[in-house]
Structures are given as structure tokens and as C-alpha cells.
C-alpha positions in Angstrom: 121.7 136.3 71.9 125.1 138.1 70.8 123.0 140.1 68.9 120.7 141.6 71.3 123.5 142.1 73.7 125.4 144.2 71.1 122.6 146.0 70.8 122.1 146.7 74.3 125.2 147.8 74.3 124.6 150.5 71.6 121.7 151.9 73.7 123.7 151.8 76.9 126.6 153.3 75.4 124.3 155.8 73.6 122.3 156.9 76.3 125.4 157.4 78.4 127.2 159.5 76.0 124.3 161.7 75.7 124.0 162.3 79.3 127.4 162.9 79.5 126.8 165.8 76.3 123.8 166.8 78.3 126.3 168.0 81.1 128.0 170.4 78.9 124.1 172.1 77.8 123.7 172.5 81.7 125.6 175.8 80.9 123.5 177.1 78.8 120.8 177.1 81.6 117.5 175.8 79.7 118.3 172.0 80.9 118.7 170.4 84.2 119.8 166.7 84.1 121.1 164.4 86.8 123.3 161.4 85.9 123.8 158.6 87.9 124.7 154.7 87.4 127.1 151.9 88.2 129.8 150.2 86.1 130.6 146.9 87.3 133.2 144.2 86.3 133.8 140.8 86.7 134.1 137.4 86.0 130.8 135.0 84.9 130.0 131.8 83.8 126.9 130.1 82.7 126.4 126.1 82.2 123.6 123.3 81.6 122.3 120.3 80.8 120.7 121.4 77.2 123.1 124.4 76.1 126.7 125.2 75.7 128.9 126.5 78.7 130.3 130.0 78.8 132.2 132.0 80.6 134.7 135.0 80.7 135.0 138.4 81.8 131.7 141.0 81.4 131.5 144.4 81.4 127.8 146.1 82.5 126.2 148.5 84.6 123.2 150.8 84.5 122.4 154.4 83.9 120.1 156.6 85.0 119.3 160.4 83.2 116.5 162.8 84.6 116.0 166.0 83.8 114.0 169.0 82.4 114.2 171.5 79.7 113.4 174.7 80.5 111.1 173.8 83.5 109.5 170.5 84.7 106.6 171.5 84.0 107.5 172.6 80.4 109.6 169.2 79.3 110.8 166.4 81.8 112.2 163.1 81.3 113.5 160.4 82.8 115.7 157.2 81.5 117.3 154.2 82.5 119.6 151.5 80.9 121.3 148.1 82.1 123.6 145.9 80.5 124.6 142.5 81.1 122.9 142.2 84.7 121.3 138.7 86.1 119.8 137.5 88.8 122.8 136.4 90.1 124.0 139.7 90.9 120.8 142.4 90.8 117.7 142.8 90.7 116.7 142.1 86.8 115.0 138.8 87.0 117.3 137.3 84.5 119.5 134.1 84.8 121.6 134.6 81.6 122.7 138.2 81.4 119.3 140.6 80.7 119.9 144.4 79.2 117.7 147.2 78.4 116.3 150.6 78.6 113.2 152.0 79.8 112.7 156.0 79.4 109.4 158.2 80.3 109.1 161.9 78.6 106.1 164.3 79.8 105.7 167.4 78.1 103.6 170.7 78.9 102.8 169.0 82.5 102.0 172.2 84.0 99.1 173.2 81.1 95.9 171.9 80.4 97.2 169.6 78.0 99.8 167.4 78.8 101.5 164.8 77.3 103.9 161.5 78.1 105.5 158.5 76.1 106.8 156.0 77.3 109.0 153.0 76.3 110.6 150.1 77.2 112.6 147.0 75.8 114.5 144.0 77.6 116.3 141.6 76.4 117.1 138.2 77.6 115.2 138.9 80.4 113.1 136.1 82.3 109.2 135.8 82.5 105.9 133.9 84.0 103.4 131.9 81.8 100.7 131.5 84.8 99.2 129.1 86.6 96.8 129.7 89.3 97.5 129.6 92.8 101.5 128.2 92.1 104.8 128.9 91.0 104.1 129.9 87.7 106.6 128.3 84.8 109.6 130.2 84.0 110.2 131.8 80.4 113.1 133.8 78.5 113.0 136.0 75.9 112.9 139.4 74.5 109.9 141.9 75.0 109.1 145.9 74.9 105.9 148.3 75.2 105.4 151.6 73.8 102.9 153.9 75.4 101.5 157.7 74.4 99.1 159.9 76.6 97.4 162.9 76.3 94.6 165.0 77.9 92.9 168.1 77.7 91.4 169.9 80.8 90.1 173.2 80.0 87.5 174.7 82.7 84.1 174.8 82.0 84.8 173.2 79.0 84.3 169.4 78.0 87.7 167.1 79.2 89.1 164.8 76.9 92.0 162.2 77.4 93.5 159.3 74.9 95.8 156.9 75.5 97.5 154.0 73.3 99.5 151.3 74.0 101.2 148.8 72.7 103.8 145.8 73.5 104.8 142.8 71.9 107.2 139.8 73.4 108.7 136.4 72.5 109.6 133.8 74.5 110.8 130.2 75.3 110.0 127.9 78.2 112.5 127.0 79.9 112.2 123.0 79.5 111.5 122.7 75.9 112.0 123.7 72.8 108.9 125.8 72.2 108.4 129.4 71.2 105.7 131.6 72.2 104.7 135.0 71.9 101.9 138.1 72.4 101.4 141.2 71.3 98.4 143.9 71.8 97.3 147.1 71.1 94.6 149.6 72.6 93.5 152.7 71.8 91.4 154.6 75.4 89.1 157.6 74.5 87.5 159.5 77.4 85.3 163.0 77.6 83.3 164.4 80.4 81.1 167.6 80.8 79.2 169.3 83.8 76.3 171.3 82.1 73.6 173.1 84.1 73.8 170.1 87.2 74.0 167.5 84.4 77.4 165.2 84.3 77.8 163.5 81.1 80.7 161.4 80.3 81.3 159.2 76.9 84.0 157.2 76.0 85.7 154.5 73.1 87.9 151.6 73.9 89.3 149.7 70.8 91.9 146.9 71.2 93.3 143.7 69.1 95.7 141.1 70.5 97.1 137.6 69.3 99.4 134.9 70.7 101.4 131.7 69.9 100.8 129.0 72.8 103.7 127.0 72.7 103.2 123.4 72.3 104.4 122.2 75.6 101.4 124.4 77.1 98.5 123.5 74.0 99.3 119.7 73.6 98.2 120.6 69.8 101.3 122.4 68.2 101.6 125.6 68.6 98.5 127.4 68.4 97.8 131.0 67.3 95.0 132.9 68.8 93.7 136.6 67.9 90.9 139.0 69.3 89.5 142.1 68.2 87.1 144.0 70.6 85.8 147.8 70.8 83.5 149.4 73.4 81.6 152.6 73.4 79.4 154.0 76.0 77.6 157.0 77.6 76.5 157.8 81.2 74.7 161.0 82.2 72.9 161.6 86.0 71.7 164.3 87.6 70.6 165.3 91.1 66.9 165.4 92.2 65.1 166.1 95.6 65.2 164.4 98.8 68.8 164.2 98.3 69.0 161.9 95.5 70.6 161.0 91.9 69.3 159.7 89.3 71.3 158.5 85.9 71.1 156.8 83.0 74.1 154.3 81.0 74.6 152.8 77.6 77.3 151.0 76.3 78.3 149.2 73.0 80.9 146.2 73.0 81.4 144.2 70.3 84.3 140.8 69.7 85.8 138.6 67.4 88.3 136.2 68.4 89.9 133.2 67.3 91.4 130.3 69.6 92.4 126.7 68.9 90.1 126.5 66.0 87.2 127.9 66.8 85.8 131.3 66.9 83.7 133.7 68.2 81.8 137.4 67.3 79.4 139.6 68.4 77.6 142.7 69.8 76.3 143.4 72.9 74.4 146.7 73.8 73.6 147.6 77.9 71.1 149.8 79.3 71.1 150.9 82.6 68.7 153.2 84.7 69.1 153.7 88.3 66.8 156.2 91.1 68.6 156.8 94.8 66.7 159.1 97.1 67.9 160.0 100.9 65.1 161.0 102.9 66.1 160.9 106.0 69.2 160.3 107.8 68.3 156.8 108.5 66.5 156.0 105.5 67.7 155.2 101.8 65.9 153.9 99.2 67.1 152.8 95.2 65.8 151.1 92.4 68.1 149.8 89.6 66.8 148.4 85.7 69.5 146.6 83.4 68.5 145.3 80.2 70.9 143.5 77.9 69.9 143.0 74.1 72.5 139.8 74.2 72.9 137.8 77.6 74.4 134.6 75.4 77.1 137.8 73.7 77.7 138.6 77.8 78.5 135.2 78.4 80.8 134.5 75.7 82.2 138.2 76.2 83.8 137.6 79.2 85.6 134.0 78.3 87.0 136.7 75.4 88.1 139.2 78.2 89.9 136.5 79.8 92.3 135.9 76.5 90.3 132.8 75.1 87.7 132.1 72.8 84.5 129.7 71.9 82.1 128.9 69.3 80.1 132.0 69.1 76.5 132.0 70.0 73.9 131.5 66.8 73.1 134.5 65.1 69.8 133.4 64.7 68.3 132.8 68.3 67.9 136.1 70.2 68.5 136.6 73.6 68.0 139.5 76.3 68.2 139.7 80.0 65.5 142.3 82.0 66.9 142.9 85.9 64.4 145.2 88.0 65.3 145.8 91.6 64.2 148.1 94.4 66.1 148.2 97.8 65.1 150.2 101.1 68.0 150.4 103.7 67.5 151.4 107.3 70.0 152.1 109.9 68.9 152.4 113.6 72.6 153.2 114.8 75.3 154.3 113.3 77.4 150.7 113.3 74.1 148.8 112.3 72.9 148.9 108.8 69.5 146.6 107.5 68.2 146.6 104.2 65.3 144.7 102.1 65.1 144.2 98.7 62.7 142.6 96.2 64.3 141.8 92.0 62.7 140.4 89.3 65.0 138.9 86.9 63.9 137.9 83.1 66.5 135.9 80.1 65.8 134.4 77.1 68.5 132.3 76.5 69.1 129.5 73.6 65.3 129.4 72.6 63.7 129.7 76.7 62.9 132.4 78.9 63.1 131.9 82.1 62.5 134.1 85.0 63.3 134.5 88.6 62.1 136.4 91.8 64.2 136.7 94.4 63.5 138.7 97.8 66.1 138.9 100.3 66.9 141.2 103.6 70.3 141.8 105.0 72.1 143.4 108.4 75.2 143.9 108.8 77.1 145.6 112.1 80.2 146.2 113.4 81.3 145.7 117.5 84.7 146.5 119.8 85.5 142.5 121.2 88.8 142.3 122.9 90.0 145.8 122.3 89.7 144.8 118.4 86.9 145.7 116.0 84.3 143.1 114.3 82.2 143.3 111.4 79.9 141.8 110.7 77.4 141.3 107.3 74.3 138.6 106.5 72.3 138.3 103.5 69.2 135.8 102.9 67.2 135.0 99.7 64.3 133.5 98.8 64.2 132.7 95.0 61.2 131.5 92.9 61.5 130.0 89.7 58.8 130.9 87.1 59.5 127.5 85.4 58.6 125.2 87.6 57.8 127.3 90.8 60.6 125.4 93.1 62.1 127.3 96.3 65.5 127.8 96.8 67.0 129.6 99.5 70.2 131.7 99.3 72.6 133.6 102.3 75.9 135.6 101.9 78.2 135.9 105.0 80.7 137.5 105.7 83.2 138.6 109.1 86.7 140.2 109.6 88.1 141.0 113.0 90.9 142.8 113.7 92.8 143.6 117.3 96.0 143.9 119.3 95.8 141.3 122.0 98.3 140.8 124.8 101.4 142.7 121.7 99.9 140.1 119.3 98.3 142.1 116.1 95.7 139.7 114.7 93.5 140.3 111.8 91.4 137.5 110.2 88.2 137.1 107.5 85.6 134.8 106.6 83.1 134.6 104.0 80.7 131.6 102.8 77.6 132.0 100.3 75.4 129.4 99.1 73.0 129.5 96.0 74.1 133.0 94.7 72.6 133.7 91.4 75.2 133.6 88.3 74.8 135.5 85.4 72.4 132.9 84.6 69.4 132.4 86.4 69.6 128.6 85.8 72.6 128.3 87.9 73.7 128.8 91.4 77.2 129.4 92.7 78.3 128.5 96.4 81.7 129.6 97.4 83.5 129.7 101.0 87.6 132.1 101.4 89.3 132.5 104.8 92.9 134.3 105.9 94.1 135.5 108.7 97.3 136.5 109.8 99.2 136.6 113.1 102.5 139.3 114.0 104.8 139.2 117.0 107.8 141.4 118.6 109.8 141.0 121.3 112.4 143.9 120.8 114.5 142.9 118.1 112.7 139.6 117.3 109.8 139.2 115.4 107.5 136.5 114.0 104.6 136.2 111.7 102.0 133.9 110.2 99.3 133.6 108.1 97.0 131.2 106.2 94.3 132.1 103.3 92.1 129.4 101.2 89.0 129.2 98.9 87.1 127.5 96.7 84.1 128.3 94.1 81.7 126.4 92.2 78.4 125.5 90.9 76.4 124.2 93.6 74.5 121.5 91.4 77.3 120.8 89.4 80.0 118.4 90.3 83.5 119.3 89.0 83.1 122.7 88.3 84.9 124.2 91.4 88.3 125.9 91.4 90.3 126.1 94.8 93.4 127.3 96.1 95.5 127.3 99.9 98.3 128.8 100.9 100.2 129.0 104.5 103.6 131.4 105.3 105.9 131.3 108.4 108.6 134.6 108.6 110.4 135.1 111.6 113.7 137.8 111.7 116.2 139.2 114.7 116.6 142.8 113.7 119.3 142.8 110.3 120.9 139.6 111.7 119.2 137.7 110.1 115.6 136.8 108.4 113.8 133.7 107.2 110.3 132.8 105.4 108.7 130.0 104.1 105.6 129.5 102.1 103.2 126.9 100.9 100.5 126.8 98.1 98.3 124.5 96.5 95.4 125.1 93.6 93.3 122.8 91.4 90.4 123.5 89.0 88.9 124.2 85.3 91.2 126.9 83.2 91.2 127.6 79.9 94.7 128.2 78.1 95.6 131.7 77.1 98.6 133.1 75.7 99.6 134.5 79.3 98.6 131.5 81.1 95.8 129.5 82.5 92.7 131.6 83.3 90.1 129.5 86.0 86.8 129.5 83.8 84.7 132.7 85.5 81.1 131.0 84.1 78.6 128.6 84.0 79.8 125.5 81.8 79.0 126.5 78.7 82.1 125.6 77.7 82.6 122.4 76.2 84.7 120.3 77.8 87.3 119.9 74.9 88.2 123.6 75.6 89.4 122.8 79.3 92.1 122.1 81.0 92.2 120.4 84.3 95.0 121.9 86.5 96.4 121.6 89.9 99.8 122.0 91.2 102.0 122.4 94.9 104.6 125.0 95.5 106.8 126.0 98.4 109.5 128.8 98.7 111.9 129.2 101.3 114.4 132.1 101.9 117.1 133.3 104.2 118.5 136.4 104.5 120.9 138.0 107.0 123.3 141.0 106.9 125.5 140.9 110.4 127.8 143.7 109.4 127.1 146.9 108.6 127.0 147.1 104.3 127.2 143.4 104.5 124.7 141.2 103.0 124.0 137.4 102.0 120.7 136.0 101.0 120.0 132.8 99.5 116.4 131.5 98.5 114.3 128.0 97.0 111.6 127.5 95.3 110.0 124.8 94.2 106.2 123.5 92.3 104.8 120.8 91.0 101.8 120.9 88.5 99.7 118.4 86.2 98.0 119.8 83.0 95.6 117.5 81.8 92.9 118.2 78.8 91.8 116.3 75.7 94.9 117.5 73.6 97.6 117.4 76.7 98.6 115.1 79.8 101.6 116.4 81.5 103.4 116.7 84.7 105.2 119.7 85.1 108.3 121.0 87.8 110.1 123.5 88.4 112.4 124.6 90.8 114.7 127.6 91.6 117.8 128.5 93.5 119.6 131.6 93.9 122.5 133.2 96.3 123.7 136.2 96.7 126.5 138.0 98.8 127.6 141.8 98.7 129.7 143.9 100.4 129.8 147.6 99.9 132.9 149.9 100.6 132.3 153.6 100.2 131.0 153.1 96.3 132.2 150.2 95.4 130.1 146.8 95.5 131.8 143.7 95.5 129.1 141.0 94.5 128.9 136.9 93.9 125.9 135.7 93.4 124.2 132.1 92.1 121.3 130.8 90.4 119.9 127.9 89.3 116.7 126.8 87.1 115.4 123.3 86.6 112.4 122.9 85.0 110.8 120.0 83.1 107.5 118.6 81.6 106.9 115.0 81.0 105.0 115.6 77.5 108.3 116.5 76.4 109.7 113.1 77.2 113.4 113.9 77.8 115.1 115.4 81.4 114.4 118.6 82.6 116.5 121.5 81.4 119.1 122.6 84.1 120.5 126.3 83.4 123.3 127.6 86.1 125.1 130.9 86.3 128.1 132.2 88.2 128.7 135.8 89.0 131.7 137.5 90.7 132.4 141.0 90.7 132.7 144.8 91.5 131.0 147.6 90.5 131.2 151.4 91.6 128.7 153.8 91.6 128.8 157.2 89.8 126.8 160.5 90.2 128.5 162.8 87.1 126.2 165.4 87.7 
């Protein structure tokens, strides 16, 4: 840690000297730059449970350069640096003290090729390894991204654009001893052409990843995962009579990824055709055709997308998916829209075809109730399974309603389907998600509310759903003062990723050693108030409580956070104090949680040198 802050120093330092050497080429007239940061001062301390205390006087601040060489539209640029900051006394997200630098250079904005890079690096600053629906677990660590853009837009002429990125980052979780990290890298490629009516566009994606999931998260040691994945596609459409469109896709993707021993590879190839014709106002009709030369490579495709990986899908058993549809939509007024629609839907699919038709009709509207607008949409279906001939009937719902009523702003959704078709014809998925939220003012007073849930799964198979709630209160008197509180909770199927736990998006083909069980409670509260003018003291809580549980990890999981803050400003200086505390703990572990607390007290002044 001594050695990244010295570091950080060295690029604060740095970057402030050469702002202040940029001041002196203002003369010359080809560069305009404006400096301005804070250098603060003061006294902090940092203790716990599972590391040394420290404390003594800092020295930090932050920086910020923009500018332009010659003209903005020629060269511009724009950086920032911090040193030494925490939580406890800014905005960084960092309980120990975090430094860094991000900077962002465009070049030849104003021509038909620009150009920007950007960069950033951090350390000791404080991140999230996810979990669904809760307070995600708390990490530290060091991390930075490098980015280059360019494009070319010449008229009449083909476009172009690419773009690359990449980051890397390591971390430890707060609460054990484990280490973690990611890095990735993608390359975008994008052209488009108008020629004689016809749009054409084409484009290449290429990208490669890996992770180390830290024990406390894998049960299994620390695991290392890696992906590889490319895409390439074309599109071209063109209009036609009667006011329509018609257009064509392709696309290429391939894979190959590793994750907790296992792997996965493959290539999937997409065709798309699609007809839309306007007759009449009132009147629209489409048809749509999809073929995939790999539905098993779509299905294990999008586990991939999601940072995991499975057994790949024999090489040896084919599979396709054929999708015809035709839709005709009619709309006697202009806030009432039907439609009717027939599809025929083939797969092969691990040695079996099957094959579905499905024909369905929908309305949807919207109506003034209670000086607020409603709207309105239903959907039925009537399937019909080639295998066995069954029946199975299928609706989509969905309202929102929004109004003012009596100073009260109320908005609110719904939505509830039953036997949609997956990605597989040989499942259905049911799902319900609500929210609504109320708001209140009386004068300087005010008060709000608002609630939100869901749940998804597979209608015929138990234990496959994934569901979340979540409820928060805020009430405030003008800058007196102003207090919220929140409540979450989640549970379901996830598959562990280097950033966190992803819910599984498909049918279960994956086998049950692969998943993790989750579910977890969180609540937050926070006060705020500010009663004289440049006065300020805030103070907020949070606090979750999680289980992981899978064939390679049982654990139950807290965390909880504290952190206060009180500033007072007098012309430009800042005097600050500010607290925070982390504890966080997982019983696989098998000793306490790890408690981490800081202590800030200081001043700072702000400077604009030119």
C-alpha cells in the first residue's frame, strides 16, 4: 500500500506541476488550460480487528486540468488526480485512503475523423462483487482501464468507427484473506453505407476476458476462468411500396471459455429476413423468418455472455432453430391498437425436433382515469405441440397508470405472463413484476414511497425461479434536514462469475453442480441535514445478510456499513470530519468478521490558478 501511494503521489505531483508549466505556454496563445483543485490537510487514523492501526498527519487533494491546443476542436483534454482521499471525507468510495488519476484526450473533433483516449487508474479504492437484489460484498484493491476511439465520417462515402478497450483489477474481500481479479479486452469495428436507397451496415466484435474467483466466493480454491468470443455480422434493407421495408441480417459468433473445470466452444451463424408494409393508416402488416444453424451454441452462448461457462454442446449432434411469423395490426383509434398473429416454430435439439404453432391476438389502449393516463396491453396464445398435439394456452399483461391526485403524484405498473415460450420450445416461462411509487409536498415538506417486486421461472419446473422485493420511505423539510430508508430481499439460481453472481437467464440445462443457491436481506438508512448555510452533516447504515449455498460452498455472509460526515465551508476553505466503518464476515471462513475503521479530520482550500 506505501507503494501505490507513493506512486499516486508522483502522478499527482506530476500532473500538477505540468498544469502549472501549462500556465506559462498560455502566452504563447496556441493553449488554453484551466486549473483547478483542492489541497487539504489533516489528521487520520485507521484501525481493526485483522490489521495494524495507523494514524498521523496526511497531505492530499485533487486536481483538475482542461484545456485545448490550438482550438477544441483541433486538440482538447481534460484530467483529474486525487490523493489520499476516503470515504470518510469525499466522495471516492474508499475507506483507507484511495488516489488516482483519470484523463480524457480528443483530437481533430471538429473533422471527419476524430479521435479520443482515455485512461484511468485508482488505487486502494473500494469495490462490489454482486449479488442480486442486495448489498453487494465490499472489495479493495487497485484497478485501471485504457480506452482508444476513432471514426471516420466522410459524406457519401462508407463510415467507419473502432474502438478498443481494455482494464484489468485486483482485489480482496474485505472478510478474508482471498485475492481476486479480472481483466478484458475488446476490439468494436463498425461501417455503414447508403447506396442508391440501399443501407448496408457490417461490423466485427472481438473480445477475451479471465478472472480469479476468490475462494471465499468458489468454495473450491480460487478458480481461474477465461473466454474468448468474436462476432461478425451484416444487415442491408431497403424500402419497397405501400410504404414498407424490407431487410435482410447475418451474423457470425463464435466462443471458447473455461470455468471451474469445464469448458465450452463453438459457432453460431443467424439469418434473419423480415417484410413490413403500411397500407393504410390503420393497417400494418409484417412477416419475420429466423433460422439458426446452432440453437444448442445459442443456449450455451448466452450463459458465456453472462461471464460463466458449461460443457459445450457435442460436436456431433446438429441442431437448428426455423421461426416463421406473420402479424397484421389494426388500429380503429388512435389510443387503441389490435393485432393477430400466427408463428411456426421448428428446433432440432440434442437428437429431436420438435415443433410448435402458436396463434395469438393482442389489444392494447390507453384512457384519461382520474386526471391521470392508463395503459393498457393483453396478449393470448394458443400453442400446439407437434409432438404430442397437447394445448397450452399463453397471455401477456401488462398496465401502468400515472396521475396527480388531490397534490399526490402517483405512478404504478403491473405485468404477469404465463406459458411464454423460452428459447426452447419445450419450456415455458411464467413471470409476474409490480412498482409503484407515491410523492408528497406541503411547502417545504415532502414525502415519498415506493415499492417494486418480481419473480421468474419455469412454469413446470419447481425451483427454477429467481425473485427479488424491495420497499423505500424518504421524507425531507427543505435543507433542514432529510431522511430515507430502504429494504430488499432476493433468492434464486446464479452462476458465479468473476464480477459476481449472474441469476441463470435459461432453461436448466445447467447441471446442478454449476449452481449456486442464493438469497440474502438488506436495509439502508440515511440522514442528512444542513441547518446553516455551508453547513452540512450526514450520517448513513447499511446493512445485508446473504447465504451462498452450492455443491462446493455453504456460507452465510454479512456485511454492514457506517459512515459520517460533517463539513463546514468558509469562503474556500473546507473544514471536514468524517467516519466510516466496514464489517463484513463469511462463516466459510470460520473466524470473526473483519472490522476496518477510519478517522478523518481536516481542512482543505480550494484553488483556481488559472
Amino acid at each position: 500500500m506505501g507503494c501505490s501511494l507513493r506512486v499516486a503521489t508522483f502522478i499527482w505531483a506530476g500532473l500538477f506541476l505540468f498544469a502549472i508549466h501549462g500556465s506559462a505556454q498560455l502566452q504563447l496563445g496556441d493553449f488554453s488550460n484551466r486549473l483547478s483543485g483542492t489541497i487539504a490537510s489533516g489528521y487520520s487514523a485507521d484501525w481493526g480487528n485483522q490489521t495494524n492501526s495507523d494514524h498521523g498527519w496526511t497531505v492530499g487533494g485533487e486536481a483538475d486540468l482542461s484545456g485545448a491546443f490550438h482550438s477544441a476542436n483541433f486538440l482538447s483534454y481534460s484530467a483529474s488526480a486525487y490523493l489520499n482521499q476516503s470515504r470518510a471525507n469525499s466522495d471516492f468510495q474508499s475507506i483507507s485512503n484511495a488516489s488516482g488519476v483519470n484523463i480524457t484526450t480528443t483530437f481533430m473533433a471538429g473533422t471527419h475523423f476524430p479521435l479520443s483516449i482515455n485512461y484511468s487508474l485508482a488505487y486502494n479504492s473500494d469495490g462490489n462483487y454482486d449479488v442480486p437484489g442486495v448489498a453487494n460484498y465490499v472489495t479493495h484493491g487497485t484497478s485501471d482501464t485504457f480506452g482508444i476511439s476513432w471514426s471516420e465520417n466522410i459524406p457519401d462515402a462508407p463510415s467507419f468507427s473502432a474502438n478498443y478497450q481494455r482494464g484489468t483489477s485486483q482485489y480482496n474481500v474485505y472478510g478474508s484473506n482471498d485475492n481476486g481479479n479480472n481483466t478484458f479486452q475488446s476490439l468494436n469495428l463498425h461501417s455503414g453505407y447508403k447506396w442508391k436507397g440501399i443501407n448496408m451496415g457490417t461490423y466485427y466484435l472481438l473480445g477475451n476476458g479471465s478472472s480469479l474467483i476468490p475462494q471465499v466466493i468458489s468454495g473450491t480454491g480460487s478458480t481461474e476462468t477465461h473466454s474468448n468470443n468474436s462476432a461478425m455480422g451484416f444487415n442491408v434493407s431497403h424500402q419497397i411500396p405501400l410504404n414498407g421495408n424490407v431487410g435482410a441480417t447475418w451474423s457470425r459468433s463464435t466462443w471458447d471459455s473455461s470455468y471451474l473445470g469445464t469448458s465450452s466452444s463453438g459457432t453460431v451463424d443467424i439469418y434473419d429476413l423480415s417484410l413490413s408494409m403500411h397500407p393504410v393508416s390503420k393497417i400494418a402488416l409484417s412477416a419475420t423468418l429466423n433460422y439458426s444453424d446452432n440453437l444448442s451454441g445459442q443456449l450455451y452462448q448466452s450463459i458465456v455472455s453472462t461471464g460463466g461457462a458449461l460443457p459445450g454442446p457435442s460436436q456431433n449432434q446438429s441442431s437448428n432453430s426455423l421461426d416463421l411469423m406473420g402479424i397484421l395490426n389494426y388500429s380503429p383509434l388512435q389510443s387503441l391498437q389490435t393485432e393477430v398473429y400466427v408463428e411456426r416454430l421448428t428446433q432440432s435439439y440434442l437428437g429431436d425436433t420438435y415443433g410448435v404453432t402458436s396463434y395469438g391476438s393482442g389489444i392494447s389502449f390507453s384512457h384519461k382515469i382520474l386526471n391521470g393516463i392508463f395503459n393498457s396491453s393483453f396478449t393470448v396464445t394458443a400453442n400446439i405441440s407437434d409432438q404430442n398435439s397437447a394445448n397450452t394456452m399463453g397471455l401477456t399483461t401488462s398496465e401502468t397508470y400515472a396521475t396527480e391526485f388531490r397534490n399526490w403524484q402517483v405512478n404504478g405498473s403491473f405485468s404477469y405472463a404465463q406459458n411464454v415460450q423460452t428459447l426452447l420450445v419445450t419450456y415455458m416461462n411464467s413471470f409476474y413484476n409490480y412498482s409503484g411509487t407515491v410523492r408528497r409536498r406541503w411547502g417545504r415538506f415532502h414525502l415519498g414511497a415506493g415499492a417494486s417486486a418480481g419473480r421468474t421461472g419455469l412454469t413446470e419446473q419447481p425451483g427454477t425461479a429467481n425473485s427479488s422485493e424491495s420497499y423505500n420511505l424518504n421524507a425531507g423539510y427543505g435543507s433542514i434536514f432529510t431522511a430515507s430508508g430502504s429494504y430488499s430481499r432476493s433468492s434464486g439460481q446464479a452462476l458465479i462469475t468473476g464480477a459476481g453472481l449472474v441469476p441463470i437467464p435459461l432453461p436448466p440445462i445447467v447441471p446442478s453442480s454449476e449452481i449456486s443457491i442464493y438469497g440474502g436481506d438488506s436495509y439502508a438508512f440515511s440522514l442528512a441535514s444542513s441547518p446553516l448555510k455551508r453547513f452540512t452533516v450526514s450520517a448513513a447504515y447499511s446493512k445485508s445478510i446473504s447465504n451462498t449455498n452450492s455443491s462446493s460452498i455453504i456460507s452465510d455472509n454479512s456485511s454492514n456499513q457506517f459512515n459520517a460526515l460533517l463539513q463546514y465551508q468558509v469562503r474556500k476553505l473546507n473544514f471536514t470530519s468524517g467516519y466510516a466503518r466496514l464489517e463484513q464476515g463469511f462463516s466459510i471462513i470460520g473466524t470473526q468478521p473483519q472490522v476496518i475503521s477510519s478517522f478523518y479530520a481536516g481542512v482543505s482550500r480550494w484553488f483556481k490558478f488559472f
